[in-house]
PAFITI-531360 format. One record per atom (N, C-alpha, C): x, y, z. Coordinates in steps of 0.02 Angstrom, whole numbers, padded with zeros to 5 digits, always signed. Layout:
N
XYZ ...
***
This chain:
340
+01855-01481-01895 +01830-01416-01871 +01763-01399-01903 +01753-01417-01990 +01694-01406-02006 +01613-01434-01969 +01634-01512-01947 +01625-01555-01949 +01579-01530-01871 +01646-01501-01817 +01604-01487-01793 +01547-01416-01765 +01573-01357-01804 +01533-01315-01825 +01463-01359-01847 +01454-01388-01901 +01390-01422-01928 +01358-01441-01847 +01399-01487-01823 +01370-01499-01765 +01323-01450-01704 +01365-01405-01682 +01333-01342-01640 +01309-01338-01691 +01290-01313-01735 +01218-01248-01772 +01176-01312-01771 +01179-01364-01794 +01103-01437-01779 +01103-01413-01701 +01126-01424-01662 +01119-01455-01595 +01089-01360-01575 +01108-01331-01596 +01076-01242-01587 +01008-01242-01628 +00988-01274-01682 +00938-01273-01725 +00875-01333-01699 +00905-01357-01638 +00881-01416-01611 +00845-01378-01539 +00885-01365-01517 +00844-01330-01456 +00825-01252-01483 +00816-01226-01509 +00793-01154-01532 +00719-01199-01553 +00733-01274-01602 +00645-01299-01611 +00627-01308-01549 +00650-01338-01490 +00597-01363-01451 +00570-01296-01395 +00624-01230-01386 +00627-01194-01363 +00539-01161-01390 +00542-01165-01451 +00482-01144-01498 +00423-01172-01483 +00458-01239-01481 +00401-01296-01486 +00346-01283-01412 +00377-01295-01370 +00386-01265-01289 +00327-01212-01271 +00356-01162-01311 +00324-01080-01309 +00274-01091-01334 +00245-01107-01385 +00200-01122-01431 +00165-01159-01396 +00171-01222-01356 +00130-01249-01329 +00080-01219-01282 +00127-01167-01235 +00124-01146-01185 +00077-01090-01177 +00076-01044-01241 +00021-00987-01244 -00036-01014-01273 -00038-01069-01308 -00105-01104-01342 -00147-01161-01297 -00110-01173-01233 -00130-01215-01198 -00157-01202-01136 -00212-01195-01120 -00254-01181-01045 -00217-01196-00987 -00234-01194-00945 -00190-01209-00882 -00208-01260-00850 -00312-01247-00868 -00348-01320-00859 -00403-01309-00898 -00435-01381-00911 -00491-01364-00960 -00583-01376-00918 -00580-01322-00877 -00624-01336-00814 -00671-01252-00845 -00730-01271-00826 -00757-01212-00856 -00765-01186-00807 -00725-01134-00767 -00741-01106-00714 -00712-01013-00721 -00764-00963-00715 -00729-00914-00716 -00693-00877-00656 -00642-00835-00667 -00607-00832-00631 -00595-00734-00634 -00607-00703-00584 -00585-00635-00567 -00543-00591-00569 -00548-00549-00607 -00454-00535-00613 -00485-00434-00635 -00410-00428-00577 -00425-00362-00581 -00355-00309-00612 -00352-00270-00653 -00286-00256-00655 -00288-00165-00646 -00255-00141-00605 -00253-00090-00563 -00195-00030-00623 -00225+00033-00626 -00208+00075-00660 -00135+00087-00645 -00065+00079-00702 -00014+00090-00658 +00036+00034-00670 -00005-00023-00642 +00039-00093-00641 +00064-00123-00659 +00148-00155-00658 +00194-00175-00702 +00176-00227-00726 +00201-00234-00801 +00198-00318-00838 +00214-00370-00780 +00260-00373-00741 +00285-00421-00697 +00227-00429-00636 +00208-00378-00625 +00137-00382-00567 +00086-00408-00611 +00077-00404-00648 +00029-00438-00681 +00041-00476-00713 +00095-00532-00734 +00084-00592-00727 +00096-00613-00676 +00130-00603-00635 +00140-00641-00560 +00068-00641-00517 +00020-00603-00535 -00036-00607-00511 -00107-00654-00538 -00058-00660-00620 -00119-00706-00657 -00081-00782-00632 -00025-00785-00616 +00005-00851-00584 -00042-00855-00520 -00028-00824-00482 -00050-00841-00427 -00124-00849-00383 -00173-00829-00455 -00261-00842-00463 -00258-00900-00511 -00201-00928-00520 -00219-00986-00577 -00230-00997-00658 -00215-00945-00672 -00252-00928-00728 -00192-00939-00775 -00124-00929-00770 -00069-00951-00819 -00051-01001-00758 +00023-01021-00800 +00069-01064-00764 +00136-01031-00751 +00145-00998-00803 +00226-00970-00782 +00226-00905-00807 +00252-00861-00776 +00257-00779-00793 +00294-00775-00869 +00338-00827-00854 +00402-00790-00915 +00378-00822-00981 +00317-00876-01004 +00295-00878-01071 +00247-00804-01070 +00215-00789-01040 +00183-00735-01030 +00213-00672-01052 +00253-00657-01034 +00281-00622-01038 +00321-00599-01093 +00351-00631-01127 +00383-00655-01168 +00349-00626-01238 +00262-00671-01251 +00242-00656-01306 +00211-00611-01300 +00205-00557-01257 +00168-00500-01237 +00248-00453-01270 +00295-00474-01269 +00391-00430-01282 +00385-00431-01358 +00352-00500-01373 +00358-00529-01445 +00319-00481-01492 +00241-00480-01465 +00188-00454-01502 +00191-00355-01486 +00240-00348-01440 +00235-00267-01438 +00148-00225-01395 +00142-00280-01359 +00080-00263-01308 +00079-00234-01240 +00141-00233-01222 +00147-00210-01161 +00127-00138-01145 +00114-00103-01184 +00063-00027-01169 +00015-00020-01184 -00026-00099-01212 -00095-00114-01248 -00130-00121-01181 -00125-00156-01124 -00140-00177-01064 -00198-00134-01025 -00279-00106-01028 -00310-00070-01003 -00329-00092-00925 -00352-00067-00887 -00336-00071-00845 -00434-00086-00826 -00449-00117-00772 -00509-00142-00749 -00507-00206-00733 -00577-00225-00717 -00592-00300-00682 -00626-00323-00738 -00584-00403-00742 -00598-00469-00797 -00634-00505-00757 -00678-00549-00793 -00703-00634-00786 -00663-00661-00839 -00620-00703-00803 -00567-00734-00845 -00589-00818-00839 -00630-00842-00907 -00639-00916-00902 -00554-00964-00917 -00571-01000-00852 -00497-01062-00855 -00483-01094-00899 -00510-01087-00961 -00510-01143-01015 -00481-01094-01068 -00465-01031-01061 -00430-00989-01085 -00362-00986-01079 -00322-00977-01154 -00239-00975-01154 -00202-00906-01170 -00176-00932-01143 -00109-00863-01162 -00144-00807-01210 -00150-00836-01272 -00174-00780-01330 -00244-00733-01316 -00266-00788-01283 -00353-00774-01288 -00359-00738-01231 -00329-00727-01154 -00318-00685-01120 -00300-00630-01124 -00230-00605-01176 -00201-00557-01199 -00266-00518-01225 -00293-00556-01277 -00331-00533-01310 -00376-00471-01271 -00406-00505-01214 -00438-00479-01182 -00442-00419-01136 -00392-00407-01105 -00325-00377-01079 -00332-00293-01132 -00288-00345-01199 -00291-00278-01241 -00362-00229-01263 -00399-00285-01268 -00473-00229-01294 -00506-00230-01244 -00478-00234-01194 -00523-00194-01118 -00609-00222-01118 -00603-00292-01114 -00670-00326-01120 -00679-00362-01044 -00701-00270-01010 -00718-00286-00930 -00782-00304-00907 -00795-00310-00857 -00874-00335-00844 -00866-00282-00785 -00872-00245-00771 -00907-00209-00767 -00879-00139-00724 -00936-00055-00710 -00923+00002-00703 -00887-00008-00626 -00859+00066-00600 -00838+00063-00540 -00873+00109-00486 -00870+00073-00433 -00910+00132-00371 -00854+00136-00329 -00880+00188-00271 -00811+00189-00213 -00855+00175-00146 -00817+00126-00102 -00825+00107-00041 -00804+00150-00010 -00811+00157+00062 -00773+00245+00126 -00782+00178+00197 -00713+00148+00206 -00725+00107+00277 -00703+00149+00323 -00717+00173+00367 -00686+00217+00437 -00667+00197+00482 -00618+00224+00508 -00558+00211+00566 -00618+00169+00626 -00611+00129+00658 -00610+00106+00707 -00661+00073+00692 -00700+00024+00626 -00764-00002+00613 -00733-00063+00610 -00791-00106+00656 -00750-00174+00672 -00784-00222+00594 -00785-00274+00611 -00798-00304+00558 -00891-00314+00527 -00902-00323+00582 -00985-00324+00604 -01026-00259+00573 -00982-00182+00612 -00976-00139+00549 -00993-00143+00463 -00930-00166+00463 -00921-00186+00380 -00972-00231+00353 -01006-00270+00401 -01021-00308+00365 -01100-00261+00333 -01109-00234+00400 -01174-00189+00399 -01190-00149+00342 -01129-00113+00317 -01113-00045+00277 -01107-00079+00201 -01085-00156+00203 -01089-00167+00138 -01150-00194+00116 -01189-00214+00161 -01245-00247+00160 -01311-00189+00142 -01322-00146+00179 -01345-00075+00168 -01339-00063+00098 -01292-00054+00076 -01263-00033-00004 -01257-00072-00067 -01291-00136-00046 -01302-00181-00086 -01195-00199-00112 -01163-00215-00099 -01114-00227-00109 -01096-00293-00111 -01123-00314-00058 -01123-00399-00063 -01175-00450-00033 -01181-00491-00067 -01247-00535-00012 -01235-00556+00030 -01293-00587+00078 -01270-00629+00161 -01203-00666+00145 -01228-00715+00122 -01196-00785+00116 -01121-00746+00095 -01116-00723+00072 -01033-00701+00030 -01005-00646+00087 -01049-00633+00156 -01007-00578+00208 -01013-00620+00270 -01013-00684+00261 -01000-00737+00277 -00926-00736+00300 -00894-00724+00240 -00816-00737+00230 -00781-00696+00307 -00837-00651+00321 -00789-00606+00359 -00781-00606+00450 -00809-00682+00433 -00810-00703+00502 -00774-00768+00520 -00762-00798+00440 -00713-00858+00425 -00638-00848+00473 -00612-00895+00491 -00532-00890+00518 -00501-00881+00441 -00457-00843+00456 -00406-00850+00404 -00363-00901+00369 -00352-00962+00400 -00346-01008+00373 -00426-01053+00327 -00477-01017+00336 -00538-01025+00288 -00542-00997+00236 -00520-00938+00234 -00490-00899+00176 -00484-00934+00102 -00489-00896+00051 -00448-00919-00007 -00389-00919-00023 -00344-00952-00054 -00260-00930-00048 -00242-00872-00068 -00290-00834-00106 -00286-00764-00120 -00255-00731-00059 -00318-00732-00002 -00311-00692+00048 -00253-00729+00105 -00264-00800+00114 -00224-00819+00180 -00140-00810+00149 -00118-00808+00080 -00049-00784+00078 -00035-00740+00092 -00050-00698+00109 -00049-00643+00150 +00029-00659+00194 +00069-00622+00193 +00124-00636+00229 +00095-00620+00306 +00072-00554+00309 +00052-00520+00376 +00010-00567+00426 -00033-00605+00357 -00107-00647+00397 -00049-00705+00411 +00005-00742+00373 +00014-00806+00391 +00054-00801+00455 +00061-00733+00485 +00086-00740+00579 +00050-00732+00612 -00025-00736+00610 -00094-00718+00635 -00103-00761+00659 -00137-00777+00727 -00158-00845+00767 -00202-00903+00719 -00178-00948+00724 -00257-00972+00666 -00300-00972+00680 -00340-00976+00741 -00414-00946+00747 -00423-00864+00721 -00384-00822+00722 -00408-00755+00690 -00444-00748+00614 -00474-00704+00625 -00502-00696+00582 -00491-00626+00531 -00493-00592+00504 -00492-00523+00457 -00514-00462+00510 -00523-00493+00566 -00525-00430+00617 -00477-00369+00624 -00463-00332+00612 -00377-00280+00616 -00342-00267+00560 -00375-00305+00508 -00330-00304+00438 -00358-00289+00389 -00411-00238+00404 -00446-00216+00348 -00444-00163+00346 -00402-00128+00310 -00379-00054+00327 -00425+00003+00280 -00442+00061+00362 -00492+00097+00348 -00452+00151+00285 -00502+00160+00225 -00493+00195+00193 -00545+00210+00103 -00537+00236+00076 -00591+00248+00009 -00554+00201-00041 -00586+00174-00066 -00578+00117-00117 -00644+00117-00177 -00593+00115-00227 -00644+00109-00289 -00624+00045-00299 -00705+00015-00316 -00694-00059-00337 -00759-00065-00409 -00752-00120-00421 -00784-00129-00499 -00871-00163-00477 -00917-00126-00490 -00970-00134-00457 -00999-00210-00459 -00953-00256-00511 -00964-00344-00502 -00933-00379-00484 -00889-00343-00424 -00823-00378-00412 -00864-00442-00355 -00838-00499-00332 -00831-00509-00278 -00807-00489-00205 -00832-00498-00173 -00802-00500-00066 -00749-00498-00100 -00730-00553-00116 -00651-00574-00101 -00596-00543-00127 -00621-00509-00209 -00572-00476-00254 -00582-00419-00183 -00630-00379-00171 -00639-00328-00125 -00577-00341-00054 -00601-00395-00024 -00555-00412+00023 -00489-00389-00001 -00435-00436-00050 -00399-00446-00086 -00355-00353-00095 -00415-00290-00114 -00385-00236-00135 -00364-00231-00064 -00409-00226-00011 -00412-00211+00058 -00335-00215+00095 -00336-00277+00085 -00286-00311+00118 -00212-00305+00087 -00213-00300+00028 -00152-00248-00007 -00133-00197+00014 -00184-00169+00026 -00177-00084+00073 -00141-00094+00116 -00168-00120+00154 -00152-00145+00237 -00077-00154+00216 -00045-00214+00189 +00009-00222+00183 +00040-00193+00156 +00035-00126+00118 +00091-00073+00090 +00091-00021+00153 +00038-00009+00203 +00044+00043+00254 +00117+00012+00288 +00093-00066+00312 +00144-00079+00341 +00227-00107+00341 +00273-00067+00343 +00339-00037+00323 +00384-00099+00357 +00455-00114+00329 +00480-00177+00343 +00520-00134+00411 +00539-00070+00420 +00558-00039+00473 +00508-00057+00534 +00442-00039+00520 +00382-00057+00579 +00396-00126+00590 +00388-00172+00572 +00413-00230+00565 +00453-00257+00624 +00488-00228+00610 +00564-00257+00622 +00583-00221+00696 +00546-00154+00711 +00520-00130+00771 +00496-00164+00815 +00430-00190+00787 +00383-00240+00835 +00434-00284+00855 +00474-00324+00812 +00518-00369+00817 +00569-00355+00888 +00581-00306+00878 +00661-00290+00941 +00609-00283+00997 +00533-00270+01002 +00526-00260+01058 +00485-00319+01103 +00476-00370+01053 +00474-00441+01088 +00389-00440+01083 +00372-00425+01021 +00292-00413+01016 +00294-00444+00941 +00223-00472+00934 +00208-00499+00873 +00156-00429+00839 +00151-00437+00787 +00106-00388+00747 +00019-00384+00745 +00004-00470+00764 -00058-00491+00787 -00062-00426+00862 -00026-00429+00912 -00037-00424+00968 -00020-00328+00951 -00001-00299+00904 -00002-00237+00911 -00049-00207+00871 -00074-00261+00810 -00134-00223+00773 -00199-00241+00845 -00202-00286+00898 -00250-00269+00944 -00257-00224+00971 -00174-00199+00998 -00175-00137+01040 -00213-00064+01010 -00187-00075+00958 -00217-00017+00868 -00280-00018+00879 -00309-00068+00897 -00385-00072+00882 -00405-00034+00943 -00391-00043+00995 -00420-00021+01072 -00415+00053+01062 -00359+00069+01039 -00322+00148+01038 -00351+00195+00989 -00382+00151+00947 -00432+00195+00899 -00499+00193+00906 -00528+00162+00984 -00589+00165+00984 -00593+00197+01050 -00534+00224+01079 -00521+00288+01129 -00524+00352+01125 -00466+00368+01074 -00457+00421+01075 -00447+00450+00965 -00434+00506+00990 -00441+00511+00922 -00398+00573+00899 -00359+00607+00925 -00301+00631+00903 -00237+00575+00882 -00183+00600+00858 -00147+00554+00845 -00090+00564+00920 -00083+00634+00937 -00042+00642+00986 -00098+00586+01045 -00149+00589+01070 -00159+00549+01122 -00161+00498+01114 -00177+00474+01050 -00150+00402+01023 -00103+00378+01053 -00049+00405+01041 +00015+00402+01085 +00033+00390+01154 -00022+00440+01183 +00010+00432+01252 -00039+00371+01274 -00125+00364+01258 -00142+00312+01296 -00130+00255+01257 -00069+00232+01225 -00046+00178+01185 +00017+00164+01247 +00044+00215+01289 +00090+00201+01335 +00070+00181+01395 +00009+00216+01400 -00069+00196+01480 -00068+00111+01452 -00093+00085+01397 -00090+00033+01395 -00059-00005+01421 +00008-00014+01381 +00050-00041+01383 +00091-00039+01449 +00095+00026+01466 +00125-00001+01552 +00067-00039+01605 +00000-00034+01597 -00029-00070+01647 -00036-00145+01629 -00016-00160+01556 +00014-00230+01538 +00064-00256+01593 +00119-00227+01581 +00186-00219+01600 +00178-00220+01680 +00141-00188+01697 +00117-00188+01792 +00078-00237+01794 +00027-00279+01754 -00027-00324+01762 -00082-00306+01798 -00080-00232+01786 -00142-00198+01777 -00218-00228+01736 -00255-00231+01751 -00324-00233+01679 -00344-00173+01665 -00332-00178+01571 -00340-00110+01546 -00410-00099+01570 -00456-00113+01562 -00517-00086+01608 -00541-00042+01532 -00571-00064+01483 -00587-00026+01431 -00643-00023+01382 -00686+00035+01396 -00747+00004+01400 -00758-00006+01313 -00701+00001+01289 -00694-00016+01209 -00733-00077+01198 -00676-00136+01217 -00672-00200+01237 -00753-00243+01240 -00786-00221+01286 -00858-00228+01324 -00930-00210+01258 -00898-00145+01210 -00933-00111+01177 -00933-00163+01115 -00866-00196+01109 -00862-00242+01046 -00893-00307+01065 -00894-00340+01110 -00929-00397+01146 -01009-00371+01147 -01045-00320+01177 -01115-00312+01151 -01136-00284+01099 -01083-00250+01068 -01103-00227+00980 -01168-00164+01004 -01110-00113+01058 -01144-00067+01081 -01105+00000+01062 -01124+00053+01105 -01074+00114+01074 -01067+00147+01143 -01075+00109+01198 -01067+00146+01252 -01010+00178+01250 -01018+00230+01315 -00932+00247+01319 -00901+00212+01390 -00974+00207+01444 -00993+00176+01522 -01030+00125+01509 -00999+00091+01547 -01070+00030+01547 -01086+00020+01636 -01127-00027+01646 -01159-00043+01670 -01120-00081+01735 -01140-00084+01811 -01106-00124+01844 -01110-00204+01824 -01152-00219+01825 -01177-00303+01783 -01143-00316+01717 -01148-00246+01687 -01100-00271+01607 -01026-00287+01648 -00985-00245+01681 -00942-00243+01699 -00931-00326+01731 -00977-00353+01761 -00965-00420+01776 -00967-00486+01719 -00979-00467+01663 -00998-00521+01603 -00919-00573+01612 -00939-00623+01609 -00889-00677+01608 -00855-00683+01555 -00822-00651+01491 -00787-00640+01433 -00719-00614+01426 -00661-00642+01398 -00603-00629+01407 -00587-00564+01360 -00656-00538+01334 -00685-00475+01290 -00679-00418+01357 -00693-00442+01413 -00722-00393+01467 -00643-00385+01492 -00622-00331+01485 -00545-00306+01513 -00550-00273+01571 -00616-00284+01609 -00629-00261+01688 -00603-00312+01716 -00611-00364+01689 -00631-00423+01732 -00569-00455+01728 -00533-00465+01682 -00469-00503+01643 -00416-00471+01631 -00354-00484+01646 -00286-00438+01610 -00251-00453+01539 -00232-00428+01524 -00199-00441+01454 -00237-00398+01394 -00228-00422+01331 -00253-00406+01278 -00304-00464+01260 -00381-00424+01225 -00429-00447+01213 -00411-00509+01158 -00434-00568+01169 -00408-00622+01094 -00392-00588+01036 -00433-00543+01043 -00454-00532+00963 -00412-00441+00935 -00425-00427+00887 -00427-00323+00867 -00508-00344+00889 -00520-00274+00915 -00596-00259+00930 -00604-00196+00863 -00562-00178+00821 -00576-00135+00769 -00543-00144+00720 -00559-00089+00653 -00488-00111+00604 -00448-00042+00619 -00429-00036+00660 -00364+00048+00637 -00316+00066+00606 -00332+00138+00614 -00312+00168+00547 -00212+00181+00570 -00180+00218+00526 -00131+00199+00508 -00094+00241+00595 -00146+00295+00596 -00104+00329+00682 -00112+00266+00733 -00176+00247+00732 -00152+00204+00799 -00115+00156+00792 -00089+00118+00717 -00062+00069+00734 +00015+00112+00746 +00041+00154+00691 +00089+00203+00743 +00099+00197+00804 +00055+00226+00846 +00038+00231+00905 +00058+00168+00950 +00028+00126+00924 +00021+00059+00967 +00107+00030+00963 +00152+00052+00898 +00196+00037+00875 +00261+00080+00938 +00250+00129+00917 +00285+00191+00978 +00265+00237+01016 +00246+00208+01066 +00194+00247+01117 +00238+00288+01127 +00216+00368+01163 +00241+00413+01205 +00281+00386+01265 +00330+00423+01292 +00378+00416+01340 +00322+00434+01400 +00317+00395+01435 +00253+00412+01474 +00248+00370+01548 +00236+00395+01616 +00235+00369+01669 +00141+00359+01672 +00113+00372+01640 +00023+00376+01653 -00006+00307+01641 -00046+00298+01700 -00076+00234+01719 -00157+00258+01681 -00186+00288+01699 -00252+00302+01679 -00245+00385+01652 -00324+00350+01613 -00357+00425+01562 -00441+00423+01558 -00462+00472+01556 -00532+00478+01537 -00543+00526+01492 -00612+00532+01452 -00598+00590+01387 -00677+00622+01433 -00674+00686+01454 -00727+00744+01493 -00788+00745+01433 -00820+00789+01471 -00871+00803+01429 -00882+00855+01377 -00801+00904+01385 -00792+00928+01334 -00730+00894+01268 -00745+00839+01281 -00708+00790+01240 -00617+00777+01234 -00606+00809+01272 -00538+00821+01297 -00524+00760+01340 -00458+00751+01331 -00429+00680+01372 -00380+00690+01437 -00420+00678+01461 -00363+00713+01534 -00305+00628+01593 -00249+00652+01583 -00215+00578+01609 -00196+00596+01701 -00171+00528+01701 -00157+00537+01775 -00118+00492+01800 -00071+00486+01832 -00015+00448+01857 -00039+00413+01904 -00079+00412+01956 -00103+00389+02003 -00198+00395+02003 -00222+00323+02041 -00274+00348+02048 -00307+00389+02096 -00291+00417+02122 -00315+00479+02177 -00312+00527+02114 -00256+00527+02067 -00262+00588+02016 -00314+00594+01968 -00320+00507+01934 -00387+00513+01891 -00458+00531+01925 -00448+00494+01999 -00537+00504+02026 -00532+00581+02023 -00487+00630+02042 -00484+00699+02035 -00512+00742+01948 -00466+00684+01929 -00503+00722+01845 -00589+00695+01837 -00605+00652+01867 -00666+00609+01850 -00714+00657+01879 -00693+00696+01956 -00742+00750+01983 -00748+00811+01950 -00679+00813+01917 -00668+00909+01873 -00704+00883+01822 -00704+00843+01769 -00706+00834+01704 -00760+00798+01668 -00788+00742+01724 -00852+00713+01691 -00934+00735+01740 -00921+00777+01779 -00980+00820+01814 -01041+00851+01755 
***
């Protein structure tokens, strides 16, 4: 019995060393010894577990739970300041912490303002204007998503996205403070976080029962926010849509046409109206390839649960009011009252 007591406490004194041995290796040892720096942002708020699962998944550790661990060990877990790192790869466990704790950021913060219905071309304009990012780096925002960095294409939302799409629809309009040396991509990266906390596993699972993918309803979102602009008519011409789908109607929208010439009409032209582009929804039925915007959280609502609605067509007057119509003898009637 002594004999084998002696035994367990060696064979316990045996793995408690390598358990050590292990750990020790693990916070003193880089992940790689590549001199490359690496971006890292840590957001006011954010749990120990979000932040290593996030330094896993930029590369920068290997496993959450040594991480973690000597952060339990050393009593740091409320040391953690909050801002954007240049984190070099040739850096370990300790020497990260380090960094972390004495808040050795690179650099101040400004705030971005993206608005409901700004397509990407938009964006690219508004960051470019503001010195935010250079050509070559707003580049990215014309890349397919499978061009992406794994940052962005893990994206659960993006990995049901056609693979030709691109960041069109998924850049959700709203004010964002970012760190004035961040990269596109960390930028992308906050963006697209957004996007995916608006959208709810209930919405989800909605699109789901009604035999629609999420690609094909953040398009509808896009059209619906470059229509109208209440949230109630959101609604109803999200149902105009969708039933002249349903009839094989062509939405006929001069949205559509406006994103293809990177115009702001509200009418276009009989000749525009003829352009050979599956952009031109005069000409073609269905939904445009693409979102022609990024919208905001009503239209994708909207696009999500349209109004109970028999209305084929709508036009918005010249006192900006949206007037619908069940038939067209009814709209050409609003078109004589309302756009005179």
């Amino acid at each position: 019995m002594l004999r084998l007591i002696q035994y367990l406490i060696l064979i316990i004194i045996i793995i408690t060393g390598l358990v050590y041995f292990f750990y020790t290796q693990e916070i003193k040892t880089p992940i790689n010894q590549l001199d490359e720096d690496i971006e890292f942002i840590i957001e006011r708020g954010e749990s120990m577990s979000t932040i290593a699962n996030n330094l896993v998944s930029h590369k920068i550790i290997k496993s959450p739970l040594y991480f973690k661990f000597y952060i339990w060990k050393q009593k740091l877990g409320s040391k953690f300041q909050a801002g954007a790192y240049r984190i070099n790869s040739s850096k370990n466990i300790t020497e990260i912490v380090d960094i972390f704790v004495n808040g050795k950021t690179f650099g101040d913060q400004t705030t971005i303002k993206l608005i409901e219905g700004w397509s990407n071309y938009d964006i690219k304009n508004y960051l470019l204007s503001n010195n935010i990012s250079s050509e070559d780096a707003i580049t990215t925002l014309e890349k397919p998503i499978t061009d992406q960095i794994s940052q962005i294409k893990d994206f659960n939302f993006l990995q049901l996205a056609p693979k030709t799409a691109t960041l069109e629809g998924y850049l959700f309009p709203d004010t964002y403070k970012i760190y004035k040396n961040a990269t596109l991509n960390n930028i992308l990266i906050k963006i697209l976080a957004h996007f995916e906390s608006k959208i709810s596993t209930e919405m989800l699972a909605d699109i789901e029962k009604q035999g629609k993918s999420l690609h094909e309803v953040i398009i509808m979102a896009s059209l619906i926010e470059k229509e109208v602009q209440s949230a109630e008519d959101m609604k109803i011409v999200s149902a105009i849509f969708w039933n002249r789908l349903n009839q094989g109607m062509r939405l006929e929208s001069d949205a559509t046409l406006s994103y293809l010439l990177k115009d702001k009409k509200s009418a276009h032209s009989l000749s525009d109206l003829k352009i050979d582009s599956p952009y031109n929804s005069y000409k073609y039925t269905g939904l445009p390839p693409t979102p022609i915007s990024n919208p905001g959280i009503n239209a994708i609502v909207a696009a999500i649960y349209p109004a109970k609605s028999d209305y084929l067509f709508f036009l918005t007057g010249n006192n900006n009011k949206t007037y619908f119509a069940k038939t067209y003898a009814e709209h050409l009637s609003n078109k004589n009252k309302y756009l005179k």
